[in-house]
C-alpha positions in Angstrom: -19.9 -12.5 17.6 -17.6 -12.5 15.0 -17.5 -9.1 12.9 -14.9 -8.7 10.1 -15.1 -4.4 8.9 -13.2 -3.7 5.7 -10.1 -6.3 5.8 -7.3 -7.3 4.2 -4.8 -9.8 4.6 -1.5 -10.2 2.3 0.4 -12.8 2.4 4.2 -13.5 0.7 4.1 -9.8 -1.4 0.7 -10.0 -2.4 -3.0 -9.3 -1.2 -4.9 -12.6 -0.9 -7.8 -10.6 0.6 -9.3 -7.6 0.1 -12.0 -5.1 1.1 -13.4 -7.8 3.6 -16.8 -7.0 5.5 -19.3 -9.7 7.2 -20.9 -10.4 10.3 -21.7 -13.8 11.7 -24.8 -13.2 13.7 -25.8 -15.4 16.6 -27.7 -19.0 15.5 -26.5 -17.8 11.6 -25.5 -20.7 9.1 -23.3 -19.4 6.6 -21.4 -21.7 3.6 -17.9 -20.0 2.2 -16.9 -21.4 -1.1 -14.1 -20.2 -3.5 -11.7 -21.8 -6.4 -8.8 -23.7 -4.4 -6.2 -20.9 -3.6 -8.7 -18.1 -3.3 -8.2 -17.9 0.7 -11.1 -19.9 2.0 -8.6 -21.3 4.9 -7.1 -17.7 5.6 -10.6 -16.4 5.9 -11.1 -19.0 8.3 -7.8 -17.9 10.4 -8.9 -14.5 10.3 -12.2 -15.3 11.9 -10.6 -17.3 14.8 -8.0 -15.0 15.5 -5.3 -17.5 14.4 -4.1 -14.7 11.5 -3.9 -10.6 12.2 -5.6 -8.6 9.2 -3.2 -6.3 7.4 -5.9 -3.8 7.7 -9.5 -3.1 8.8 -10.4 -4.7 11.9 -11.8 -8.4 13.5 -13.7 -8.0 16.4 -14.3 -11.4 18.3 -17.5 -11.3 20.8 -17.2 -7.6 20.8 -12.8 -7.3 21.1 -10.8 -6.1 18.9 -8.3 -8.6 17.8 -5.2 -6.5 17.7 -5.6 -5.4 21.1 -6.6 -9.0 22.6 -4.4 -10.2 25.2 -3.2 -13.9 25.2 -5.8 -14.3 28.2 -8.7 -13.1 26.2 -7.1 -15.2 23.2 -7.7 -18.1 25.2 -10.9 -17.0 26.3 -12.0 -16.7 23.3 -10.9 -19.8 21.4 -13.0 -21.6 24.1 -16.2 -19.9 22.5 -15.1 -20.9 18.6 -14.6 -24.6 18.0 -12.7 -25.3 14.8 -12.8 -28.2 12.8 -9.5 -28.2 10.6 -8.7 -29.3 6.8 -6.2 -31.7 8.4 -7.5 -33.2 11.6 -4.4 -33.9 13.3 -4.3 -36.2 16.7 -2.1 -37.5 19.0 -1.6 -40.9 17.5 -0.5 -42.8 21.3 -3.8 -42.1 23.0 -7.0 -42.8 22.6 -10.1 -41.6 20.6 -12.0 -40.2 24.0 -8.6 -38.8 25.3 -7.8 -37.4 22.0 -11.6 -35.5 22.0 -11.2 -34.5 25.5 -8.0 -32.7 25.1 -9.1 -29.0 24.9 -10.7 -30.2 28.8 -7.6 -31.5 29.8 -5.8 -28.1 28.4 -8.3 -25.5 29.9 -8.3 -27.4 33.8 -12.1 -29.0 33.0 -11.0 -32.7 33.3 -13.8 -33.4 35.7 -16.4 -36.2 36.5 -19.1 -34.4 34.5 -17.0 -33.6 31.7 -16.6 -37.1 31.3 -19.9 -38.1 31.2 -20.6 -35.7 29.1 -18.1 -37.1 26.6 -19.3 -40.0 26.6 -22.5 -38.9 25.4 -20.9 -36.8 22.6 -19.0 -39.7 21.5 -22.0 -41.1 20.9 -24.0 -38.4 19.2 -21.6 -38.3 16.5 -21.7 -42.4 16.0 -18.1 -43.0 17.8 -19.4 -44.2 20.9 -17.9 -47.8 20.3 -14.5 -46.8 18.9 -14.0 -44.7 22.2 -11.0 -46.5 22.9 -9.1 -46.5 19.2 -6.3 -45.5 18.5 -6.3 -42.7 15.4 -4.5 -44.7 12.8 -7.2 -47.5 13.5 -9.6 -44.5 13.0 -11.4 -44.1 9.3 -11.6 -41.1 7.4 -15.2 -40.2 8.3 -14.1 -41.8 12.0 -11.7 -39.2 12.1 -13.7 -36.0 10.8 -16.4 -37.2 13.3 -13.8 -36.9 15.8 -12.6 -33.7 14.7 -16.4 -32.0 15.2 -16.6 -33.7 18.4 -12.9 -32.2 19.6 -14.2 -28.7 18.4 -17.5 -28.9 20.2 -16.0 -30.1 23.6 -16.2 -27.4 25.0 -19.9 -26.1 24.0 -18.9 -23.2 21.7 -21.5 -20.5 20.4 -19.5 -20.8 17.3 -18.2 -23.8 14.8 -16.2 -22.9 11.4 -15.6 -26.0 9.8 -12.8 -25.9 7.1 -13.2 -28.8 4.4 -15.0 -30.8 7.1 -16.4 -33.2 3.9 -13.1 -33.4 1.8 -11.5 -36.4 2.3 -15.1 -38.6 2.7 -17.6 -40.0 0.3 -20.9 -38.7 -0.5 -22.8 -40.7 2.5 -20.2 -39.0 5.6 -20.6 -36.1 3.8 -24.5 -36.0 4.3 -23.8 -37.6 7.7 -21.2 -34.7 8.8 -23.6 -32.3 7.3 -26.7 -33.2 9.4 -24.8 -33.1 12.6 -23.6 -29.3 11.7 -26.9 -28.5 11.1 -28.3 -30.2 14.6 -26.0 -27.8 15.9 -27.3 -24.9 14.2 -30.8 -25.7 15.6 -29.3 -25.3 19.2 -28.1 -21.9 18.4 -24.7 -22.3 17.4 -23.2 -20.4 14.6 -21.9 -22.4 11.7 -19.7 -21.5 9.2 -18.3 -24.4 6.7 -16.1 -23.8 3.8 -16.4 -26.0 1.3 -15.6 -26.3 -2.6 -18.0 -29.1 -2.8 -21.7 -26.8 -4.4 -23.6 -30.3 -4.3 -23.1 -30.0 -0.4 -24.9 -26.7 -0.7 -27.3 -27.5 -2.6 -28.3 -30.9 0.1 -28.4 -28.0 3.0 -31.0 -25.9 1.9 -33.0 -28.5 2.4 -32.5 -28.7 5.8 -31.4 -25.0 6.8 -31.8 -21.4 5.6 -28.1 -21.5 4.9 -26.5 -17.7 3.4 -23.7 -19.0 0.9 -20.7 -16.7 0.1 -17.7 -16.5 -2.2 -14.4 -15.5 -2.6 -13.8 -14.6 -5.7 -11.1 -11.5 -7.1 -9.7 -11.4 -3.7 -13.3 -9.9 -2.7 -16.2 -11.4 -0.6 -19.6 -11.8 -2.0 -22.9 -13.1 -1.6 -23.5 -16.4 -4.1 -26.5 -16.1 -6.3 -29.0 -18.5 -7.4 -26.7 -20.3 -9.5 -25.6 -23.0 -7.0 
């Protein structure tokens, strides 16, 4: 699905990442953690396609990403729903227009669509603030939002960046569970996070693989979360 084989990515004269290799493995739940700075969000970029490795090679669903098209970028954005650090929206329109925007984009502004909306505004507890606007919106309300925008349009993949940063302890719980519903109908999760006492609530509810950046290098977190 997503296969990253020996990369690197510099960024303003020096090497933010290094010697990168991981593969994200259908119905897999993975954690990335790292000190603020270390490249958590570039990581992320680089596993979307949003960011072109300086060397070694991203293959997404089986493409290489330097030889993608913008077609087959598109194409493949649809599969990998992404929950950003700063859940931006279009403040002048509604929460369920907001949500349904990647339809709207890709032509799939049907009947069924919406009814499927509705239900997803509802799975994620926004059901009844369908028609706020996003300043009226909470923080959780908005990060709720976010994972429902990224999951519009049923991809076999979800990174989350930061999805629990700007919430208290309860969204973060709340946030978490509905990730890991996800997993448990297949999809591939991957959240970055610097917040360990989120990691340590998961494993509770999902064999979760946690890694770290740490030196510029990727590695697999011990016991000592």
């Amino acid at each position: 699905m997503i296969e990253l084989d020996n990369i690197a990515y510099s960024y303003g004269g020096g090497e933010l990442l290094s010697d990168v290799t991981l593969k994200l493995a259908p119905g897999s739940f993975h954690f990335l953690t790292g000190p603020s700075g270390s490249g958590k969000t570039t990581f992320m970029k680089l596993c979307y396609g949003a960011l072109t490795p300086t060397a070694g090679h991203v293959h997404l669903f089986g493409k290489n990403v330097r030889e993608m098209s913008r077609d087959d970028h598109a194409m493949t954005r649809r599969q990998i729903g992404v929950v950003h650090q700063d859940c931006q929206f279009l403040d002048h329109l509604p929460l369920r227009e907001n949500v349904a925007l990647p339809l709207t984009v890709s032509g799939r502004d049907s009947l069924e669509q919406h009814s499927n909306l509705k239900e997803l505004l509802t799975w994620v507890g926004l059901g009844h603030r369908a028609g706020a606007l996003p300043p009226e919106l909470s923080g959780g309300e908005r990060q709720r939002a976010a994972l429902a925008r990224a999951v519009i349009m049923s991809p076999e993949i979800v990174l989350a960046d930061e999805p629990t940063g700007n919430v208290d302890w309860e969204m973060s719980q709340r946030l978490l569970q509905l990730l890991v519903e996800l997993n448990r109908m297949g999809k591939t999760i991957l959240i970055a996070t610097h917040d360990l006492n989120l990691i340590r609530s998961a494993k509770h509810h999902v064999q979760a693989r946690v890694l770290r950046i740490s030196g510029r290098k990727l590695q697999l977190a011990g016991a000592d979360l």
